[in-house]
MARPATOR-343322 format. One record per residue (C-alpha): residue in three letters; x, y, z. Coordinates in Angstrom, 3 decimals. Layout:
N
<pt rest="Ala" px="X" py="Y" pz="Z"/>
...
***
This chain:
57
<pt rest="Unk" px="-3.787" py="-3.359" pz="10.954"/>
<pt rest="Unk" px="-2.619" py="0.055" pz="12.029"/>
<pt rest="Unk" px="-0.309" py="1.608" pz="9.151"/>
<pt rest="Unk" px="1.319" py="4.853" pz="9.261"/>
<pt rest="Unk" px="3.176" py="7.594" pz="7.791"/>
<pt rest="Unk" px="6.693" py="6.108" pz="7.183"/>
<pt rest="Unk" px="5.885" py="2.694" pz="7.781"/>
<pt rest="Unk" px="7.483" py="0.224" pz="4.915"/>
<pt rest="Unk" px="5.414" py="-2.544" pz="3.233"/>
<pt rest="Unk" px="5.296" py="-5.129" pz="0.517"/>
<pt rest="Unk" px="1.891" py="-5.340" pz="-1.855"/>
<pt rest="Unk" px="0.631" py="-8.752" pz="-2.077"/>
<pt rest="Unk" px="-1.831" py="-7.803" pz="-4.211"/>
<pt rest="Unk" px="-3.929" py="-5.201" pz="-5.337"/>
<pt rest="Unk" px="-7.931" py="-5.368" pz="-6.111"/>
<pt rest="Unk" px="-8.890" py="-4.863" pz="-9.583"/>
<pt rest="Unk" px="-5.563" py="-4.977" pz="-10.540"/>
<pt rest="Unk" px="-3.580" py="-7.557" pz="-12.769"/>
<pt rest="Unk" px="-0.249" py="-8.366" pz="-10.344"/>
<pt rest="Unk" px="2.254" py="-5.508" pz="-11.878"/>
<pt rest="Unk" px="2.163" py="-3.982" pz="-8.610"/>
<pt rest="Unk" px="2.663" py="-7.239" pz="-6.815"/>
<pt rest="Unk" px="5.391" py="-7.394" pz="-4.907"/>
<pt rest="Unk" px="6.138" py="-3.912" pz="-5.112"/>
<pt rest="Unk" px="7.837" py="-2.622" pz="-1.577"/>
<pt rest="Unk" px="7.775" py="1.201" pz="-0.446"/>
<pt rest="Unk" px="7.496" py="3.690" pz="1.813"/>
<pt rest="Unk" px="3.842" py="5.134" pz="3.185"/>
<pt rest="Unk" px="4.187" py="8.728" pz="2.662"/>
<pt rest="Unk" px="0.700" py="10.201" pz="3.600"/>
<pt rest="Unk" px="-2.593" py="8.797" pz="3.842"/>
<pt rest="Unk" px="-5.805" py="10.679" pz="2.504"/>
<pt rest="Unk" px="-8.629" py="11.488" pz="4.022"/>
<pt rest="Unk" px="-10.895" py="8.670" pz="3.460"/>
<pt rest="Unk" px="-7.550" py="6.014" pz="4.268"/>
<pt rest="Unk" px="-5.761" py="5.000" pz="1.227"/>
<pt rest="Unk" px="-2.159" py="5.011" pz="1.844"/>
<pt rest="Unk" px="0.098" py="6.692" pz="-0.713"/>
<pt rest="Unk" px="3.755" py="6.015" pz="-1.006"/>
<pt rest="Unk" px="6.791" py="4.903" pz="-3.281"/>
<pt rest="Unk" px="5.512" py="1.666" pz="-5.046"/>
<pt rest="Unk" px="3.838" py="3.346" pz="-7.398"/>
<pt rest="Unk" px="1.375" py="5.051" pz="-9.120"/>
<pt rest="Unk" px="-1.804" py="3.477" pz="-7.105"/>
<pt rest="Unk" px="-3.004" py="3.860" pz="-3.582"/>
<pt rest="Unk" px="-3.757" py="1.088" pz="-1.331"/>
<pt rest="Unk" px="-6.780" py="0.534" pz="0.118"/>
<pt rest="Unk" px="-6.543" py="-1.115" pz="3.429"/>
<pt rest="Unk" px="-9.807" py="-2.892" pz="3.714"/>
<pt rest="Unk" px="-9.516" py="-4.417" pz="0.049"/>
<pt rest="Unk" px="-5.680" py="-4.879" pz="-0.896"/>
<pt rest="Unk" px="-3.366" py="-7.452" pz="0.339"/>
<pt rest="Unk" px="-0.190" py="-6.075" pz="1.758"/>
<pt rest="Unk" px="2.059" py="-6.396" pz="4.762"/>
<pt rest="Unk" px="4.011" py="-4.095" pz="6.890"/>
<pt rest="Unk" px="7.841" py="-4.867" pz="6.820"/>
<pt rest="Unk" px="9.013" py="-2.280" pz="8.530"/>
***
C-alpha cells in the first residue's frame, strides 16, 4: 500500500499495543527515514509492514 504525506487514515490496530489507538483517524504528516508514518492520531508511529490501518482519504 503506497501512503503518503497528507494522505488520511484510520488505525485498525497497532502491534504491541493494547487498542487505545484503535480507531484513531489522522493526517500523515511526514514519514521517517526507515518508513514509519507520523501524523495526528497520536503519539505513536505506524509501521506499515506490522500495523493494521487503512487509507480513507
Amino acid at each position: 500500500m503506497e501512503v503518503k504525506v497528507g494522505d488520511k487514515i484510520r488505525i485498525i490496530h497497532l502491534t504491541g499495543e493494547d487498542g487505545r489507538y484503535d480507531g484513531h483517524e489522522g493526517t500523515v504528516e511526514y514519514i521517517d527515514a526507515i518508513g514509519q508514518l507520523h501524523g495526528t492520531w497520536g503519539g505513536l508511529a505506524v509501521i506499515p509492514e506490522e500495523d493494521e490501518f487503512v487509507v480513507i482519504g
